[in-house]
C-alpha beads as a LAMMPS data file, in Angstrom:
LAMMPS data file: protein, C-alpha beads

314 atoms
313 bonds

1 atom types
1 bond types

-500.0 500.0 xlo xhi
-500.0 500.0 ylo yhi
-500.0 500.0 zlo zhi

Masses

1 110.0

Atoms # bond

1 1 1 311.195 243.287 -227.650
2 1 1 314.966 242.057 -226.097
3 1 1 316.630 239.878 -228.055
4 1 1 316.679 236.588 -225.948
5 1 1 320.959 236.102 -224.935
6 1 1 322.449 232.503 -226.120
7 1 1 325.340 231.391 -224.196
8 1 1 327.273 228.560 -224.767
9 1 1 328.451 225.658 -222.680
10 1 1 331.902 227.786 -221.714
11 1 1 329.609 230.755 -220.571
12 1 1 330.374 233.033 -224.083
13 1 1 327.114 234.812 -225.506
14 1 1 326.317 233.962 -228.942
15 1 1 326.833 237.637 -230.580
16 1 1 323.521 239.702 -230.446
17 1 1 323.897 240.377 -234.322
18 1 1 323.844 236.716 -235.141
19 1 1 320.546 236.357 -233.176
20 1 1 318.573 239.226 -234.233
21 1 1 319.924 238.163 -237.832
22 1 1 318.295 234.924 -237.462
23 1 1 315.231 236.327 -235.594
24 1 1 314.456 238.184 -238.305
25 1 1 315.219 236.676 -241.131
26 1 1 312.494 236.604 -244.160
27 1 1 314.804 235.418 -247.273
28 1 1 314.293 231.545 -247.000
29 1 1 313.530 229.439 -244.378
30 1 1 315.419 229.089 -240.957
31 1 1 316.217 225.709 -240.032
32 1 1 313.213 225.280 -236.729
33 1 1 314.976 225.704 -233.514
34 1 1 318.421 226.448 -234.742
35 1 1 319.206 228.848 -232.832
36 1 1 317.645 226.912 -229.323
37 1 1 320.164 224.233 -229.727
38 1 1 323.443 225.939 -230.716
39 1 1 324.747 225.449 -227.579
40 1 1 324.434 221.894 -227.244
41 1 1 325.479 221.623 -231.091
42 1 1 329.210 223.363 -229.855
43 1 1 328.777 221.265 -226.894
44 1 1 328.760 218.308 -228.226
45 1 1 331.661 219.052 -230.875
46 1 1 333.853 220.160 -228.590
47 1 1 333.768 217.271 -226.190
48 1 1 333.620 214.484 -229.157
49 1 1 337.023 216.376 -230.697
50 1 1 338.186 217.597 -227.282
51 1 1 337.853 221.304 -228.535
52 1 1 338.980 224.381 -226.403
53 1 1 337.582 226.875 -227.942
54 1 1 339.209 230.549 -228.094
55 1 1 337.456 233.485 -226.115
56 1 1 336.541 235.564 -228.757
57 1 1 333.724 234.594 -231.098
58 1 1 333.599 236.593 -234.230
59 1 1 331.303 238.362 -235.055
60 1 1 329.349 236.767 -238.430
61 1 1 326.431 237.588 -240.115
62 1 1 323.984 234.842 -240.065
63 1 1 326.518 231.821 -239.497
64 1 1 328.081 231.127 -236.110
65 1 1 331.824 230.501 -236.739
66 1 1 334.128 229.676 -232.980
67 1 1 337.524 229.223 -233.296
68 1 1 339.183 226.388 -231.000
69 1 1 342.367 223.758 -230.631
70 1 1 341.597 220.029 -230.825
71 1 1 343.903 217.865 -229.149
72 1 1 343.548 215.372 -231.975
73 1 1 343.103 217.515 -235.014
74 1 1 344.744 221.225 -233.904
75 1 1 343.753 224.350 -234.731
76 1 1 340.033 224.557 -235.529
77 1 1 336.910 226.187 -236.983
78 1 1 333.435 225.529 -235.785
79 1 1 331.025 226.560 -238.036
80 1 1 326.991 226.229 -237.869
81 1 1 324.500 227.935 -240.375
82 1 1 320.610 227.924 -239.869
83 1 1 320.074 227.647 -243.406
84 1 1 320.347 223.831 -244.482
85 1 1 320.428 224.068 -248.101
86 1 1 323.312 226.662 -248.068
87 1 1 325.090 224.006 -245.394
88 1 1 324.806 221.206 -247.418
89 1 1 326.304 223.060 -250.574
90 1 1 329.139 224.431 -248.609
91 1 1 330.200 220.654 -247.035
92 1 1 329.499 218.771 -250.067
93 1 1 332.124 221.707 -252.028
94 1 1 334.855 220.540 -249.286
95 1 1 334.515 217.170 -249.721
96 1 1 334.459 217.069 -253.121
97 1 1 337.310 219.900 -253.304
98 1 1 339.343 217.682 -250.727
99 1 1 343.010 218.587 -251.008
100 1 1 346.086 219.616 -250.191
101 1 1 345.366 223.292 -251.115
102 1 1 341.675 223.197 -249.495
103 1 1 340.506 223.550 -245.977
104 1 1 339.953 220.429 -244.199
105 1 1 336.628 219.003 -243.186
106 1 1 336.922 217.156 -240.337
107 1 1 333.352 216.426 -239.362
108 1 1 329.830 217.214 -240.303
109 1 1 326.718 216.739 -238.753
110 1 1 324.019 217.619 -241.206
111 1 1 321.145 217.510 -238.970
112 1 1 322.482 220.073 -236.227
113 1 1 324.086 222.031 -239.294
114 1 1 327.183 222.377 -237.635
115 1 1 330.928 221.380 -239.290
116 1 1 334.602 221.415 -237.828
117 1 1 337.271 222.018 -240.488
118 1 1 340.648 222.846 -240.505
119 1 1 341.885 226.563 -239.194
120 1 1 344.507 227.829 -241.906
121 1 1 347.444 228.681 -239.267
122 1 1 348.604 231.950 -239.159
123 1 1 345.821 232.446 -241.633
124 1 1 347.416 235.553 -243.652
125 1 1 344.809 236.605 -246.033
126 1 1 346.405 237.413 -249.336
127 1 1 345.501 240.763 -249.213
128 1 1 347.761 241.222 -246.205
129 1 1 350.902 240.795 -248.114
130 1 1 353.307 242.674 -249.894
131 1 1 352.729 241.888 -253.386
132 1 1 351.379 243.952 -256.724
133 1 1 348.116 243.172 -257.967
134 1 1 348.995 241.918 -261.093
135 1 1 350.789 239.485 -258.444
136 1 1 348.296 238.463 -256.385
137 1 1 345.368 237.795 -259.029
138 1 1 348.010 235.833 -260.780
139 1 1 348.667 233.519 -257.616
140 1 1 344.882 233.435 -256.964
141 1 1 344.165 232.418 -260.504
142 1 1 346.017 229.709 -260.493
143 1 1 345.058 228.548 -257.044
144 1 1 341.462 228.770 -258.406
145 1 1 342.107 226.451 -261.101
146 1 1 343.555 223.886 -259.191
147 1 1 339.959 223.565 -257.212
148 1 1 337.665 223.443 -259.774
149 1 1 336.842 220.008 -261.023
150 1 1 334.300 217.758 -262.552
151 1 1 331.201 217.149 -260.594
152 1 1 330.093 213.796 -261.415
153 1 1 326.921 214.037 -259.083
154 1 1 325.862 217.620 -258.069
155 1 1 323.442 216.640 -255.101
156 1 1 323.855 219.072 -252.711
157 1 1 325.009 221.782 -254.646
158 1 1 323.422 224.625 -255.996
159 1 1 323.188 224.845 -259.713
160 1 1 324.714 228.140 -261.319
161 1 1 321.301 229.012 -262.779
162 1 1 319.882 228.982 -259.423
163 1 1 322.390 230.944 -257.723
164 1 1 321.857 233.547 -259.803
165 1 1 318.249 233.692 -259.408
166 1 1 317.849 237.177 -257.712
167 1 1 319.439 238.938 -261.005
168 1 1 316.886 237.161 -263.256
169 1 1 314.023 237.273 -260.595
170 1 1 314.559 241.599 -259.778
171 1 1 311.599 243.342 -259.701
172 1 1 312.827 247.124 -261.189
173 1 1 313.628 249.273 -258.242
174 1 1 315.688 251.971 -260.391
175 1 1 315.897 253.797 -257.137
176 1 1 318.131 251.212 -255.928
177 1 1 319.596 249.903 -258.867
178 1 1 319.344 251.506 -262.361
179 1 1 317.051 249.542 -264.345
180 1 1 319.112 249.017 -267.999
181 1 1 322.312 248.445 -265.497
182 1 1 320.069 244.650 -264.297
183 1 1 318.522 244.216 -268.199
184 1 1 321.792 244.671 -269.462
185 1 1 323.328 241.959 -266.889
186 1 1 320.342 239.514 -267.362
187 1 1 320.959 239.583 -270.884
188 1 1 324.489 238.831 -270.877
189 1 1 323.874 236.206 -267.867
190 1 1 321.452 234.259 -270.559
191 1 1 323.430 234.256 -273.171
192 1 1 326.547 233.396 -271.288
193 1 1 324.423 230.369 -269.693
194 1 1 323.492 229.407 -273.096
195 1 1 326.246 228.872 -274.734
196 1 1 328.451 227.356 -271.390
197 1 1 329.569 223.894 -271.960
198 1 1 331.851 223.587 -268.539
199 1 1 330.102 222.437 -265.787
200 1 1 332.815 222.295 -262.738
201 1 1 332.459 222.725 -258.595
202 1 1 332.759 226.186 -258.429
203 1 1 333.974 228.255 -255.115
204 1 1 331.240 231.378 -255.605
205 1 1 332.781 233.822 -253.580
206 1 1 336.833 233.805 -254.480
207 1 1 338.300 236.798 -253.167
208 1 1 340.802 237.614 -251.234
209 1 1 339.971 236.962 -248.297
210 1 1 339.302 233.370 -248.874
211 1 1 342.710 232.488 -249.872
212 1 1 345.017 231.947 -246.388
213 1 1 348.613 230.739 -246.000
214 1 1 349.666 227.985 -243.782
215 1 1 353.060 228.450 -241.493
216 1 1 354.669 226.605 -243.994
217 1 1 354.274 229.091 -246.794
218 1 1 350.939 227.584 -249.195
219 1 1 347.803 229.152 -249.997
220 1 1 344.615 227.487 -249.102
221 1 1 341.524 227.928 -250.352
222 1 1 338.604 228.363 -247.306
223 1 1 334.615 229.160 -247.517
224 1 1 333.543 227.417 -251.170
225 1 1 330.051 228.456 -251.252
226 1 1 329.214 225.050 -252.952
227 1 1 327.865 225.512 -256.766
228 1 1 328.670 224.110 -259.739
229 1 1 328.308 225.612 -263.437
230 1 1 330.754 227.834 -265.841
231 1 1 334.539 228.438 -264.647
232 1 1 334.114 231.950 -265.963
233 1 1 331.824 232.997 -262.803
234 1 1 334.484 232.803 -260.145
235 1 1 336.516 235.841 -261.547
236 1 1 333.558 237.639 -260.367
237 1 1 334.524 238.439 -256.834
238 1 1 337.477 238.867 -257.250
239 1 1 336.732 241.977 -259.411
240 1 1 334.694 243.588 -257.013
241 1 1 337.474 242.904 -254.001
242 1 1 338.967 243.917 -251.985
243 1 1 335.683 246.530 -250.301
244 1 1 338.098 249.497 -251.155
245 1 1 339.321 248.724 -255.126
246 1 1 336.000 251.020 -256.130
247 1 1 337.705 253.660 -254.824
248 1 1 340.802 253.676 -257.379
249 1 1 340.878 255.540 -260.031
250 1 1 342.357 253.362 -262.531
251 1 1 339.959 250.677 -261.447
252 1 1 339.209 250.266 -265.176
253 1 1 343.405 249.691 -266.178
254 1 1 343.391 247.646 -263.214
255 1 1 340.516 245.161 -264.358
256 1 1 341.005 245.085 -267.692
257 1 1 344.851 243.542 -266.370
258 1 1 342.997 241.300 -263.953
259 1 1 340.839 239.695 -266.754
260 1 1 343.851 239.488 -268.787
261 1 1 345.681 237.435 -266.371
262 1 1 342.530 234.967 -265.169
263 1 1 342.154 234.692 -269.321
264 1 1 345.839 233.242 -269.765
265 1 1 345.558 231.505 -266.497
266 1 1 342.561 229.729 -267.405
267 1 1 342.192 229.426 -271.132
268 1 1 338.840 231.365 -271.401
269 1 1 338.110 234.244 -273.602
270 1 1 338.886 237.875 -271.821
271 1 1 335.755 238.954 -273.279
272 1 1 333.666 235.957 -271.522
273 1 1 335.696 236.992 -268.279
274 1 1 334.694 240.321 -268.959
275 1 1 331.110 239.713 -269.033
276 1 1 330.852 237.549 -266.169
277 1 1 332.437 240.199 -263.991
278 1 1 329.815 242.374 -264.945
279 1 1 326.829 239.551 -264.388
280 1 1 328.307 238.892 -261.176
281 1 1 328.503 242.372 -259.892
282 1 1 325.169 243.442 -260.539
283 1 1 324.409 240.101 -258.920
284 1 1 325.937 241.065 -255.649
285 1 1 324.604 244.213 -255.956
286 1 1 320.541 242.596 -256.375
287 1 1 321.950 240.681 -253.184
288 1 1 322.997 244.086 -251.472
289 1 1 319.584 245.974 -251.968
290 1 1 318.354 243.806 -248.452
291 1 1 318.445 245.967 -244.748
292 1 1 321.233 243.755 -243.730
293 1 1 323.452 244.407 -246.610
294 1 1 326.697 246.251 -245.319
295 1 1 326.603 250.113 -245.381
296 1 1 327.897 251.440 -248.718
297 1 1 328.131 247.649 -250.198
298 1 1 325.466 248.281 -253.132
299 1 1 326.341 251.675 -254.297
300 1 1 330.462 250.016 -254.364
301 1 1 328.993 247.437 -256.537
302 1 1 326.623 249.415 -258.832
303 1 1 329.693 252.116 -259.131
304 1 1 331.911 248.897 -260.177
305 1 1 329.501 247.610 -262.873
306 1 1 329.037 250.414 -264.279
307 1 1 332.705 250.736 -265.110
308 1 1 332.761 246.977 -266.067
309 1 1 329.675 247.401 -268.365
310 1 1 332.194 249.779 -270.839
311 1 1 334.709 246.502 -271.234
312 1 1 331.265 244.369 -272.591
313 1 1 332.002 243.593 -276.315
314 1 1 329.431 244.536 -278.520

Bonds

1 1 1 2
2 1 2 3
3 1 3 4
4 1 4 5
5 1 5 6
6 1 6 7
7 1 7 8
8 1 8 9
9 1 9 10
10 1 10 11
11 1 11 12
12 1 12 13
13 1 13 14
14 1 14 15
15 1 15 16
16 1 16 17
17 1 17 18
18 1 18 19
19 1 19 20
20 1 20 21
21 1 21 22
22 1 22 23
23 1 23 24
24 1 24 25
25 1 25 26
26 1 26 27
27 1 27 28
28 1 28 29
29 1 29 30
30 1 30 31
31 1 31 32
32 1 32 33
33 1 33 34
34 1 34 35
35 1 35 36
36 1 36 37
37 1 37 38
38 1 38 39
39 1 39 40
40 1 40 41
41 1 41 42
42 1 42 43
43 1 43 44
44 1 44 45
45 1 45 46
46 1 46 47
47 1 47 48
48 1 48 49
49 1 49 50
50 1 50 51
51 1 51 52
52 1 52 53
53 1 53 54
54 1 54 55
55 1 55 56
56 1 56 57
57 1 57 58
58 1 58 59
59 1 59 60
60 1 60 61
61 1 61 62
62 1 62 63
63 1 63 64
64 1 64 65
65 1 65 66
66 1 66 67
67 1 67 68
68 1 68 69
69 1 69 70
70 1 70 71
71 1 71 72
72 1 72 73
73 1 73 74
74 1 74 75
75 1 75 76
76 1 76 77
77 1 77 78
78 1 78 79
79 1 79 80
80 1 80 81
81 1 81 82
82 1 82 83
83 1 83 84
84 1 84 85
85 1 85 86
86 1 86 87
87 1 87 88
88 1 88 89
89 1 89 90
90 1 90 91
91 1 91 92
92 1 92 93
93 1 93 94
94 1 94 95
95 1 95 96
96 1 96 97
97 1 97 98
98 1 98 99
99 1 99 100
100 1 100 101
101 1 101 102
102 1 102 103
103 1 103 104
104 1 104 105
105 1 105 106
106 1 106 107
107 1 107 108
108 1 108 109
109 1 109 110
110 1 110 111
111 1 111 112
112 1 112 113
113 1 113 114
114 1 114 115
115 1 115 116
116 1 116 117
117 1 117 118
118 1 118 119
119 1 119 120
120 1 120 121
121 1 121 122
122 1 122 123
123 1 123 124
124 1 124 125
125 1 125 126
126 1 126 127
127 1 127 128
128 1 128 129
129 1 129 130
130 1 130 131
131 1 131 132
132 1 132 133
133 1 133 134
134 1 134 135
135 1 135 136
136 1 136 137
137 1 137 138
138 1 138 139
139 1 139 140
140 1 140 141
141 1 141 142
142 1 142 143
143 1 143 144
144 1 144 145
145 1 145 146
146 1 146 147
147 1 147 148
148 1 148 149
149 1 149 150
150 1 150 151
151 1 151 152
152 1 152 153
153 1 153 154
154 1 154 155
155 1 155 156
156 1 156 157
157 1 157 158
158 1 158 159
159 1 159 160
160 1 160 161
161 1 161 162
162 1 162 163
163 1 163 164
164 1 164 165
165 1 165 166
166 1 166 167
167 1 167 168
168 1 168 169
169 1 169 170
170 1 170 171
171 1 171 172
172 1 172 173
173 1 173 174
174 1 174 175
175 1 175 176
176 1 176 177
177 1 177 178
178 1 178 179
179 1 179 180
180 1 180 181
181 1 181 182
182 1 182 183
183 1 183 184
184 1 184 185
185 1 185 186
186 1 186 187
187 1 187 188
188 1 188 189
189 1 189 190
190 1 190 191
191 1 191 192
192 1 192 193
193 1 193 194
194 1 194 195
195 1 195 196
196 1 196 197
197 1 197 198
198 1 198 199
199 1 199 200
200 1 200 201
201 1 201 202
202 1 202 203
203 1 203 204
204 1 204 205
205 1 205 206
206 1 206 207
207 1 207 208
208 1 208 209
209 1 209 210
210 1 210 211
211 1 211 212
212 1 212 213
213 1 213 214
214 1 214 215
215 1 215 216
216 1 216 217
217 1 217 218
218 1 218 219
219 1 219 220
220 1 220 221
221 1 221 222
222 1 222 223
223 1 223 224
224 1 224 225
225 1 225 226
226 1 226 227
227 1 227 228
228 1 228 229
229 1 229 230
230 1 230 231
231 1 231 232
232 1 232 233
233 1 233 234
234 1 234 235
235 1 235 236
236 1 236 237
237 1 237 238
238 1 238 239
239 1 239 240
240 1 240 241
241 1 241 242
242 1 242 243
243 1 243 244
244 1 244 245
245 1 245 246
246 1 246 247
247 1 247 248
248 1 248 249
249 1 249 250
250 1 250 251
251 1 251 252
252 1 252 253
253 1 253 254
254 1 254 255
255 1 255 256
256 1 256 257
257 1 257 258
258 1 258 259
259 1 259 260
260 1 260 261
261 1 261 262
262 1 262 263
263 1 263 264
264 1 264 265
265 1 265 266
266 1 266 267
267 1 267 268
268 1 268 269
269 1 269 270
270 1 270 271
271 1 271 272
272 1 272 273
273 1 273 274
274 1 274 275
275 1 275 276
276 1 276 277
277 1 277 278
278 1 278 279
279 1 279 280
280 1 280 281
281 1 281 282
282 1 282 283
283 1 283 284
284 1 284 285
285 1 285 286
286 1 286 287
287 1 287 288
288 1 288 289
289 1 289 290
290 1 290 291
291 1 291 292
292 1 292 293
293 1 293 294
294 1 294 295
295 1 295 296
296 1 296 297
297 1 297 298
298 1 298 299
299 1 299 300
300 1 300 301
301 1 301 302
302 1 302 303
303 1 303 304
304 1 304 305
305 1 305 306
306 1 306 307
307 1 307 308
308 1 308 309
309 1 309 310
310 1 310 311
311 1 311 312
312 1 312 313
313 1 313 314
């Protein structure tokens, strides 16, 4: 059957991926008639804020993201997810996050699911400049320790535990994912939950391309995926970015130097960075196993756990 086109008030289709994403989505439950009222969600924004909105829509996965100019608050993002929980968790992380070094949220209406926050102008992702690695995890280290803080009430968010569910929930499919590579990460994820006694708003998903500099030269954090739990977790994705880094050869020499750094950044252990690397990579990789995974995504992740597994202490 033809996927149905959406087009929005300014006569741009809604991009066919986004729609058969939603249409056939099976992981959780779809906000009903999401997709029906997107255009008169953007509508609505962009005439309350005066938004013109750029003629290109990217091209997401299951989130519609427009990029505009207010007259009031400049360069924009629209963003509107089907998936309320995940919405929530996202907004609630900018509030509480608010800051200098933070995207801005500018509005949220929870029941269309649909925010407008600040557009990070020119928006040069860190992996776009010219600087060593040892450099750039060092910068995004301590960016990433500037945003974490204490969560005093973590309605809205979604609890580390939870987050991590697909790791502890995998039913063995070694012909996906080799079966002691998962026991070996839900054993380290228990005993790393265990024994955690910081509880902070974590990003979820800091990597390089969620760190953008403004015109006048500072980073900014964008895209906190809105949990709270251990500090150790975010070095995750950054371990496993950028898409090519499984690729290098010396991938080991260069993680071992990227824990380091995080480690005297941060004040944890190297070996507690070290084994939430590995949780979180074979986490991403349960995550990757699904049809809509990018091509090659879980065998990059698999390949870079397996290399992370060797740094596990004993």
């Amino acid at each position: 059957m033809p996927i149905q086109t959406i087009t929005l008030h300014t006569g741009m289709p809604v991009p066919a991926s986004l729609v058969t994403n939603v249409r056939n989505w099976v992981q959780r439950d779809i906000t009903p008639g999401w997709l029906e009222s997107l255009p008169a969600t953007v509508a609505h924004l962009c005439a309350k804020w005066d938004i013109k909105l750029d003629p290109i829509v990217p091209d997401p996965y299951i989130t519609l993201v427009l990029l505009g100019h207010s007259a009031e608050l400049g360069p924009v993002v629209i963003k509107s997810s089907p998936l309320a929980g995940e919405f929530r968790a996202k907004t609630t992380a900018l509030d509480l996050a608010a800051g200098e070094y933070v995207s801005r949220l500018h509005d949220v209406d929870f029941e269309r699911s649909a925010m407008v926050v600040e557009r990070i102008v020119p928006g040069t992702q860190l992996l776009d400049v010219n600087l060593s690695d040892e450099d750039a995890t060092r910068l995004a280290a301590e960016q990433m320790r500037g945003f974490w803080r204490p969560v005093p009430d973590p309605t809205g968010l979604h609890p580390l535990r939870q987050w991590m569910r697909a790791l502890f929930d995998w039913t063995p499919r070694p012909e996906l994912i080799p079966t002691d590579l998962v026991e070996q990460a839900q054993g380290a994820a228990a005993s790393l939950l265990a024994r955690s006694s910081g509880h902070v708003l974590l990003h979820g998903d800091f990597q390089h391309h969620n760190l953008l500099q403004r015109s006048s030269g500072e980073w900014v954090i964008i895209d906190p995926k809105g949990l709270y739990g251990d500090p150790g977790f975010d070095v995750a994705a950054w371990m496993y970015n950028p898409p090519d880094v499984s690729a290098r050869e010396n991938y080991l020499e260069l993680a071992t130097r990227r824990i380091a750094i995080c480690a005297d950044a941060w004040g944890i252990p190297e070996d507690d960075l070290a084994a939430w690397a590995f949780v979180g990579t074979v986490l991403n990789a349960c995550w990757s196993t699904s049809d809509a995974a990018p091509e090659g995504l879980l065998w990059h992740c698999i390949h870079i756990a397996q290399q992370l597994r060797t740094l596990q202490s004993q």
